[in-house]
N, CA, C and O atoms as a printed pandas DataFrame, in Angstrom:
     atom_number atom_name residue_name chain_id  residue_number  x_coord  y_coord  z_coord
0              1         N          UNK        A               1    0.839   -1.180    0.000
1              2        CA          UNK        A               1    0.000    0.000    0.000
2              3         C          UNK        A               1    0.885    1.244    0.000
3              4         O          UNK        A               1    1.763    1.386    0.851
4              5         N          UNK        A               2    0.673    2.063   -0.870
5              6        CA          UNK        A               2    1.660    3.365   -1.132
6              7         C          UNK        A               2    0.638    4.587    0.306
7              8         O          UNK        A               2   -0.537    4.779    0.619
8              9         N          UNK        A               3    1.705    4.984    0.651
9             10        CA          UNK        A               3    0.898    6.485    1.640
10            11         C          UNK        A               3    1.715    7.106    1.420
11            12         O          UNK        A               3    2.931    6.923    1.490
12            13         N          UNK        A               4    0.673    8.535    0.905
13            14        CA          UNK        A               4    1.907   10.003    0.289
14            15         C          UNK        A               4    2.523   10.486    1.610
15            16         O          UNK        A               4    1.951   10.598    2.695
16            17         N          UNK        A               5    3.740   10.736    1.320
17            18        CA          UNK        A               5    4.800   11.397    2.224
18            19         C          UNK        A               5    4.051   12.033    3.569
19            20         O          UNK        A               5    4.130   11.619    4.725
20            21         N          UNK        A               6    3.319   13.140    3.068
21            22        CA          UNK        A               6    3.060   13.756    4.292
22            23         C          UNK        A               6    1.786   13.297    5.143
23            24         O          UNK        A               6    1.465   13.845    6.197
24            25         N          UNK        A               7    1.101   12.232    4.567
25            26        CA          UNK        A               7    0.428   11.150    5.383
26            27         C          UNK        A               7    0.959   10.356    6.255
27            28         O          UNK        A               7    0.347   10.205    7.312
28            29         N          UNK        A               8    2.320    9.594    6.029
29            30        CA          UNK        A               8    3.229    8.815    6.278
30            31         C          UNK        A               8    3.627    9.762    7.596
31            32         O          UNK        A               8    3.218    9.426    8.707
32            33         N          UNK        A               9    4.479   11.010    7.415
33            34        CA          UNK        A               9    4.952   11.700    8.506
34            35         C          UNK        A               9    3.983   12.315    9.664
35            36         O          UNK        A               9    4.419   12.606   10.778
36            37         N          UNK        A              10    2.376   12.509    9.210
37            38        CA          UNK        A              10    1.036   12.576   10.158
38            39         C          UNK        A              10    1.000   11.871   10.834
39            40         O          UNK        A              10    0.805   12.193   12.006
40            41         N          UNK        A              11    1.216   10.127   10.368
41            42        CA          UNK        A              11    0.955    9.148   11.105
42            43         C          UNK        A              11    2.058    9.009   12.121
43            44         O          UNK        A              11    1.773    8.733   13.286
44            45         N          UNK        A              12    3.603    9.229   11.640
45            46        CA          UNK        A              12    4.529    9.141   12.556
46            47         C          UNK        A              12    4.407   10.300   14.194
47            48         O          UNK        A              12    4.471   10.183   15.418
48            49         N          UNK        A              13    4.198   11.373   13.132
49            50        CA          UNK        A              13    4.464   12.375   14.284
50            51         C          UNK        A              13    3.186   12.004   15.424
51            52         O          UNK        A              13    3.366   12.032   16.641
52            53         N          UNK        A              14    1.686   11.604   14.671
53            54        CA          UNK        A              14    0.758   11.556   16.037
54            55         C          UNK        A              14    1.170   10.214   16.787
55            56         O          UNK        A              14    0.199    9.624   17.260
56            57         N          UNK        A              15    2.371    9.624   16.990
57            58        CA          UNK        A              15    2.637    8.264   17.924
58            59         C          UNK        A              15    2.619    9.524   19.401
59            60         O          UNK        A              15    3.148   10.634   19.453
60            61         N          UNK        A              16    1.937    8.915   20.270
61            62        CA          UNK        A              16    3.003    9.707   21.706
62            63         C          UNK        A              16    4.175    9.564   21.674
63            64         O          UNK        A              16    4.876    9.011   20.826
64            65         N          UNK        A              17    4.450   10.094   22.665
65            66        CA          UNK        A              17    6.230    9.522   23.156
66            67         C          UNK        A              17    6.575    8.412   24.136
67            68         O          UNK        A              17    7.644    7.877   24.428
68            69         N          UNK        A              18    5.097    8.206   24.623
69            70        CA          UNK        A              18    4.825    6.691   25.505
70            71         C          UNK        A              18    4.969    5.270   24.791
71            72         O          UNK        A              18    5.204    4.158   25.263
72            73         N          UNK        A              19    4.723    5.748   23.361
73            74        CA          UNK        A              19    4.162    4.135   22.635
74            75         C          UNK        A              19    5.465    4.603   21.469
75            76         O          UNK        A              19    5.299    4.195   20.320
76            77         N          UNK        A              20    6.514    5.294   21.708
77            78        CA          UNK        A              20    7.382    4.998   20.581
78            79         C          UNK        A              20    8.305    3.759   20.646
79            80         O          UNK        A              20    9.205    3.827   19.809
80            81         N          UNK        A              21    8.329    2.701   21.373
81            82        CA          UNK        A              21    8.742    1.832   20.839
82            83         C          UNK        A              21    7.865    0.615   19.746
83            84         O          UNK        A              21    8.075   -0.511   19.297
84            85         N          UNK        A              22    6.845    1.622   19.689
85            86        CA          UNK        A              22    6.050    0.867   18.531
86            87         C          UNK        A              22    6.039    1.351   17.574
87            88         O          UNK        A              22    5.576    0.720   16.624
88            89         N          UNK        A              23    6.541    2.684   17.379
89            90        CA          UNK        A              23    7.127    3.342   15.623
90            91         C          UNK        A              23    8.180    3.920   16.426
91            92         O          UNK        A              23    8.045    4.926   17.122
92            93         N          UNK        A              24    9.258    3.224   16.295
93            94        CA          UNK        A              24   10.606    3.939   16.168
94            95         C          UNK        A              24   10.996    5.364   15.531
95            96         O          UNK        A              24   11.549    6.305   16.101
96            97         N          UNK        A              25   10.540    5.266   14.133
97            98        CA          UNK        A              25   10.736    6.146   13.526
98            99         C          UNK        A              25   10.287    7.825   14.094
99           100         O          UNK        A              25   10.991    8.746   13.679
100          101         N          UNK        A              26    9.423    8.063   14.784
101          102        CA          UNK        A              26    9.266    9.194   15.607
102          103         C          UNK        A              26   10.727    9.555   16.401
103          104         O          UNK        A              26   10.857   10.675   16.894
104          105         N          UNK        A              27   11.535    8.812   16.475
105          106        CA          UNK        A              27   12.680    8.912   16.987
106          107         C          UNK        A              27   13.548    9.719   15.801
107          108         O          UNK        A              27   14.433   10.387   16.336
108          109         N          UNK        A              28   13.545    9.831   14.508
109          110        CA          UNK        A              28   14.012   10.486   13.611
110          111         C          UNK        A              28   13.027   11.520   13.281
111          112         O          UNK        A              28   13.095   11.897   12.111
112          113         N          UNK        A              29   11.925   12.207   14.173
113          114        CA          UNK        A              29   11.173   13.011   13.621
114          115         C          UNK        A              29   11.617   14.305   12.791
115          116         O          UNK        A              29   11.521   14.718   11.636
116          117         N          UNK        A              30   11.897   14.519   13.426
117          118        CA          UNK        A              30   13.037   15.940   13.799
118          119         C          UNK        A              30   13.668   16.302   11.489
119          120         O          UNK        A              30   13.568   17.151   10.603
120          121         N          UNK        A              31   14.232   14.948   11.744
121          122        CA          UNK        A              31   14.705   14.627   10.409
122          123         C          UNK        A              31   14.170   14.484    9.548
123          124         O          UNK        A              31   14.728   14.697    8.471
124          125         N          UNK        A              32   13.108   14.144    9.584
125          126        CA          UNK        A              32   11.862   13.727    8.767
126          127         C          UNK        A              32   11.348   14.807    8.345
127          128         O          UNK        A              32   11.320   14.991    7.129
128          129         N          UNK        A              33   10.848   15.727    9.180
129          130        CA          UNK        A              33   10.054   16.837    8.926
130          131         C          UNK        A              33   11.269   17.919    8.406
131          132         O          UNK        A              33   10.769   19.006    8.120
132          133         N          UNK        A              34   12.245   17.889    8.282
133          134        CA          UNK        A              34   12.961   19.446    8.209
134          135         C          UNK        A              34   14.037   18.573    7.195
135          136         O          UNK        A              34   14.428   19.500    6.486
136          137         N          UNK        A              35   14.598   17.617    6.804
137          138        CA          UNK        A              35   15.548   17.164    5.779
138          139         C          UNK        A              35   15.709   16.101    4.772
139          140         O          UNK        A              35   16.398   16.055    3.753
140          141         N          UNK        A              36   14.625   14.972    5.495
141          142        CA          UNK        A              36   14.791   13.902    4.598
142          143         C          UNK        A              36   14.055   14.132    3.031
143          144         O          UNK        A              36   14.415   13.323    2.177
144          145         N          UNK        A              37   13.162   15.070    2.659
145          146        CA          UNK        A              37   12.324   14.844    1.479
146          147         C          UNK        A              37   13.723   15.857    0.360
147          148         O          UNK        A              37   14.119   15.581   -0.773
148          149         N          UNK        A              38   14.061   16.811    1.118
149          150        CA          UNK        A              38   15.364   17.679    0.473
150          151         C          UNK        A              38   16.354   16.298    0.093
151          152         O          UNK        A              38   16.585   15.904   -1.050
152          153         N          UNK        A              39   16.719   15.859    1.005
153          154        CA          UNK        A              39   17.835   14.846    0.711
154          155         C          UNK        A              39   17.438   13.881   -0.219
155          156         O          UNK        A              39   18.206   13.712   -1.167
156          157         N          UNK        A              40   16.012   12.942   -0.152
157          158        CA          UNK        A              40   15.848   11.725   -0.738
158          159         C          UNK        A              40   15.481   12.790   -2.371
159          160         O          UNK        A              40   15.628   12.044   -3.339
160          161         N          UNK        A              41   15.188   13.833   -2.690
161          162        CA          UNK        A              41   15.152   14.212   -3.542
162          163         C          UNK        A              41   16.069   14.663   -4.570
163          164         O          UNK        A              41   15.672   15.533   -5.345
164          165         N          UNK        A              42   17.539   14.075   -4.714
165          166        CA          UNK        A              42   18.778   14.295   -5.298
166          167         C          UNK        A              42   19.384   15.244   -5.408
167          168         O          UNK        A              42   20.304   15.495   -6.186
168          169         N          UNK        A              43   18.715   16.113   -4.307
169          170        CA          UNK        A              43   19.209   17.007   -4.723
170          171         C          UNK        A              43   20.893   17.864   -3.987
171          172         O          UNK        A              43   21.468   18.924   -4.236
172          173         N          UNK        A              44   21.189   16.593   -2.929
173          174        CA          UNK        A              44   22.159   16.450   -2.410
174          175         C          UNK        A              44   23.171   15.768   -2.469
175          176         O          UNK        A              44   22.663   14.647   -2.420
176          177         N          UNK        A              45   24.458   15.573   -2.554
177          178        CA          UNK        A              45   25.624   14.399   -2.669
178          179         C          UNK        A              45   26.134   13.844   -1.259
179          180         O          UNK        A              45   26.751   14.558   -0.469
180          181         N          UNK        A              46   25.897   12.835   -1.077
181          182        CA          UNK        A              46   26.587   12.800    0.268
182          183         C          UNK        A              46   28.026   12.513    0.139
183          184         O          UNK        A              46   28.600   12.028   -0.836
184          185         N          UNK        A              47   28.441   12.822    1.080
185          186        CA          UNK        A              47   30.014   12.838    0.854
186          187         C          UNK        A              47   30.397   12.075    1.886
187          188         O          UNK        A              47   30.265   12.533    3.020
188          189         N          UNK        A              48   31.060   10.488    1.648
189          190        CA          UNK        A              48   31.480    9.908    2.330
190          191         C          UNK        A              48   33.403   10.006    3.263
191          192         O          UNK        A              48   33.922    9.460    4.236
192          193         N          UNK        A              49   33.843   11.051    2.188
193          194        CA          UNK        A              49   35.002   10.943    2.500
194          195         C          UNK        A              49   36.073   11.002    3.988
195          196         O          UNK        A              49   37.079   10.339    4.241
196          197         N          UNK        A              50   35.581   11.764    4.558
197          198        CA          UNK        A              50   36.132   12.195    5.995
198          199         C          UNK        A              50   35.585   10.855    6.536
199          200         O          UNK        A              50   36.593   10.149    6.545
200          201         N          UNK        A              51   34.647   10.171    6.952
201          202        CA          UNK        A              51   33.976    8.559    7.051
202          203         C          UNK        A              51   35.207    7.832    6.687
203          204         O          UNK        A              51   36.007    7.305    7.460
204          205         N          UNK        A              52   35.243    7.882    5.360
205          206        CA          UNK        A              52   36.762    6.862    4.800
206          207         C          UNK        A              52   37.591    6.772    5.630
207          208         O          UNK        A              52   37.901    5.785    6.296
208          209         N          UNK        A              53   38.091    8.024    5.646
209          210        CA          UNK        A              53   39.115    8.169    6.307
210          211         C          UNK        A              53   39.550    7.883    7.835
211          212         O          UNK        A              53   40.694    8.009    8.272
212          213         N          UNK        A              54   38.489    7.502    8.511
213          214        CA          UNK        A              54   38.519    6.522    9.808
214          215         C          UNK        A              54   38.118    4.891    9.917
215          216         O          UNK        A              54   38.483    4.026   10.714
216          217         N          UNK        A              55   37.067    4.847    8.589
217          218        CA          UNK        A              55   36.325    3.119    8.249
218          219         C          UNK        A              55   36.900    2.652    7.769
219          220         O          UNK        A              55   37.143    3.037    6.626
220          221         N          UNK        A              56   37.581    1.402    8.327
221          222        CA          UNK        A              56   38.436    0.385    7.147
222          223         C          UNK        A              56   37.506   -0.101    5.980
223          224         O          UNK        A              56   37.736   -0.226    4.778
224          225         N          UNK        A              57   36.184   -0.376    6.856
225          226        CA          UNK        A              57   35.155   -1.803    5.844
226          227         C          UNK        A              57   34.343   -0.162    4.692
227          228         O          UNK        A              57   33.642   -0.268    3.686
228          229         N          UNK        A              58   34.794    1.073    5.345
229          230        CA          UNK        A              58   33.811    1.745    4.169
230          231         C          UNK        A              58   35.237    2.343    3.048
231          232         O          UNK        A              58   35.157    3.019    2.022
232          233         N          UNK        A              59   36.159    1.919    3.568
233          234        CA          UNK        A              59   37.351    1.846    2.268
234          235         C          UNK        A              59   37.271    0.947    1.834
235          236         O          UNK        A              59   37.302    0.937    0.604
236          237         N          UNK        A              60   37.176    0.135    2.288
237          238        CA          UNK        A              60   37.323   -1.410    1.108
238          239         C          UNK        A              60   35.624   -1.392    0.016
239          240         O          UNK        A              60   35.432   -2.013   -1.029
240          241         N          UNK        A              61   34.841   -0.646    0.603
241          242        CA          UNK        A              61   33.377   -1.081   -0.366
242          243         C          UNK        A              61   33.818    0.002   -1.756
243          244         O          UNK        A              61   34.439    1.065   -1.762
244          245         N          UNK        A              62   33.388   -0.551   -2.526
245          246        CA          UNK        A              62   33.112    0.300   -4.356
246          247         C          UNK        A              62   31.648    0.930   -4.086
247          248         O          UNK        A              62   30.691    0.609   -3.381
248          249         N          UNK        A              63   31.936    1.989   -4.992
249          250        CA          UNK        A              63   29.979    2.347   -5.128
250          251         C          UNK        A              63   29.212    1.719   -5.698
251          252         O          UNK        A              63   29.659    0.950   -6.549
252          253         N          UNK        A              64   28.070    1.764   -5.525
253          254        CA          UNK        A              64   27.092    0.984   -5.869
254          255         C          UNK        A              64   26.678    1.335   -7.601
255          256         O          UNK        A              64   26.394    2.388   -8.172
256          257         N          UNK        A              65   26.778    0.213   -7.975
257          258        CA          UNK        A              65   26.582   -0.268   -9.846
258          259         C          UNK        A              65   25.101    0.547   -9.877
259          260         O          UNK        A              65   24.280    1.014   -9.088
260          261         N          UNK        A              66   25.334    0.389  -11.412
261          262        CA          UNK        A              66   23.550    0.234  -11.927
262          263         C          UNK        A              66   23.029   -1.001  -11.797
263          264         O          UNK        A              66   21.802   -1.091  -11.742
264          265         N          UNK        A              67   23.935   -2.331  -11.714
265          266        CA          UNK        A              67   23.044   -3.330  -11.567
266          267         C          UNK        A              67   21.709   -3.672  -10.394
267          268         O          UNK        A              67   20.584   -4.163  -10.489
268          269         N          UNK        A              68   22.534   -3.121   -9.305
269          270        CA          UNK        A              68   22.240   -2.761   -7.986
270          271         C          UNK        A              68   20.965   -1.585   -7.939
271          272         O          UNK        A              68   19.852   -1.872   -7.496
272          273         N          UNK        A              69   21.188   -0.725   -8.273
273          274        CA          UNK        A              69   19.804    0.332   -8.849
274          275         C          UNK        A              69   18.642   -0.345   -9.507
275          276         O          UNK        A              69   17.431   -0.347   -9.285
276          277         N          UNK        A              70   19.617   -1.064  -10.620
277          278        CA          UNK        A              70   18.644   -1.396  -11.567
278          279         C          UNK        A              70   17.508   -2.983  -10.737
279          280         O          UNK        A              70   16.462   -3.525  -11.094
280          281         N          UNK        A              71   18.027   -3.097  -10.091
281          282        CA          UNK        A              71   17.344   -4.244   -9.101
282          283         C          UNK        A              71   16.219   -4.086   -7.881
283          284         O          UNK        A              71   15.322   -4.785   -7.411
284          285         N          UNK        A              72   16.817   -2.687   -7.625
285          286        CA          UNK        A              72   15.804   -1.535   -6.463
286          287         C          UNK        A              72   14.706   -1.791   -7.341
287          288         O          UNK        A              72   13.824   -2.640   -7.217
288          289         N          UNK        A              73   14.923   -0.712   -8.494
289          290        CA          UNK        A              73   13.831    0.139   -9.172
290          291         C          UNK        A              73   13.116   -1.029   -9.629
291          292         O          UNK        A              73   11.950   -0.704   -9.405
292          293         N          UNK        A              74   13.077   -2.623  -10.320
293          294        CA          UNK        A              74   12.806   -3.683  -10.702
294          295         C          UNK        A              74   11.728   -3.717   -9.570
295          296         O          UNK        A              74   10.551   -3.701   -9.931
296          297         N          UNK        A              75   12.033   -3.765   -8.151
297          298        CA          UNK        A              75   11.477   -4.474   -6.962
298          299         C          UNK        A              75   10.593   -3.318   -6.559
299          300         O          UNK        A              75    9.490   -3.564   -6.070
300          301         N          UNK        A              76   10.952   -2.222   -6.710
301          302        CA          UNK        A              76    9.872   -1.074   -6.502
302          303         C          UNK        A              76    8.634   -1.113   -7.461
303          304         O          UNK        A              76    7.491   -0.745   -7.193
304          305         N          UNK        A              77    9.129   -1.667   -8.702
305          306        CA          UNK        A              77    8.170   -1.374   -9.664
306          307         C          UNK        A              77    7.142   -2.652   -9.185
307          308         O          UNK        A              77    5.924   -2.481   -9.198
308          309         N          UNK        A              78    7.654   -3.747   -8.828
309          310        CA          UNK        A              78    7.260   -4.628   -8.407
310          311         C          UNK        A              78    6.196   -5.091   -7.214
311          312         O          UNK        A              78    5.641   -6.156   -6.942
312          313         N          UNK        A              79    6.191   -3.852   -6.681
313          314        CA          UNK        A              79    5.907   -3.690   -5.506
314          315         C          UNK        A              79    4.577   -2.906   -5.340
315          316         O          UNK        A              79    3.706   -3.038   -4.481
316          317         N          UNK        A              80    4.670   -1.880   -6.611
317          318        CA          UNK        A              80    4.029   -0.979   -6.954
318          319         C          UNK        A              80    4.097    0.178   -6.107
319          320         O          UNK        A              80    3.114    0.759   -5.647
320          321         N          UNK        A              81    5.286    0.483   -5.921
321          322        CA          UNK        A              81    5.554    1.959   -5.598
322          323         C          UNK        A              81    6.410    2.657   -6.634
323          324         O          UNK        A              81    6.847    3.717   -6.188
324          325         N          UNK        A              82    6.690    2.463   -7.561
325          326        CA          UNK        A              82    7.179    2.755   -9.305
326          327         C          UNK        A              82    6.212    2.395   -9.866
327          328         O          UNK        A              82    5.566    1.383   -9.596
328          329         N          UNK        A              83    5.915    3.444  -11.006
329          330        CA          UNK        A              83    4.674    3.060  -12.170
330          331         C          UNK        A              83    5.786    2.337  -13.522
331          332         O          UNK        A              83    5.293    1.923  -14.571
């Protein structure tokens, strides 16, 4: 079942703060409401580098292929949250 964004974040934000171990995610509210739709919207690069530079296991990983994309977007479409 698809729920538009700011349905999704209605439902998060009305959890109390008594019953958040039953949506976690109210625990990232904060983030939710003020950065994640900017970010998940490309319109940002994240920059792993300074990270590198202390993570052994995030130096050793390559970036992620198109095969890997191309397998998301397959399973999204699949899913029916891609038309």
């Amino acid at each position: 079942m698809f729920v538009p964004y700011p349905d999704w974040l209605s439902r998060v934000l009305s959890v109390s703060d008594d019953k958040i171990h039953a949506n976690p995610a109210k625990k990232l509210a904060s983030f939710f409401e003020g950065d994640f739709e900017h970010m998940s919207g490309g319109e940002i690069i994240m920059d792993t580098s300074e990270t590198r530079k202390v993570s052994k296991s995030l130096r050793s990983e390559k970036a992620i292929g198109s095969g890997l994309i191309g397998r998301y977007i397959e399973e999204w479409r699949r899913m029916g949250f891609l038309e």
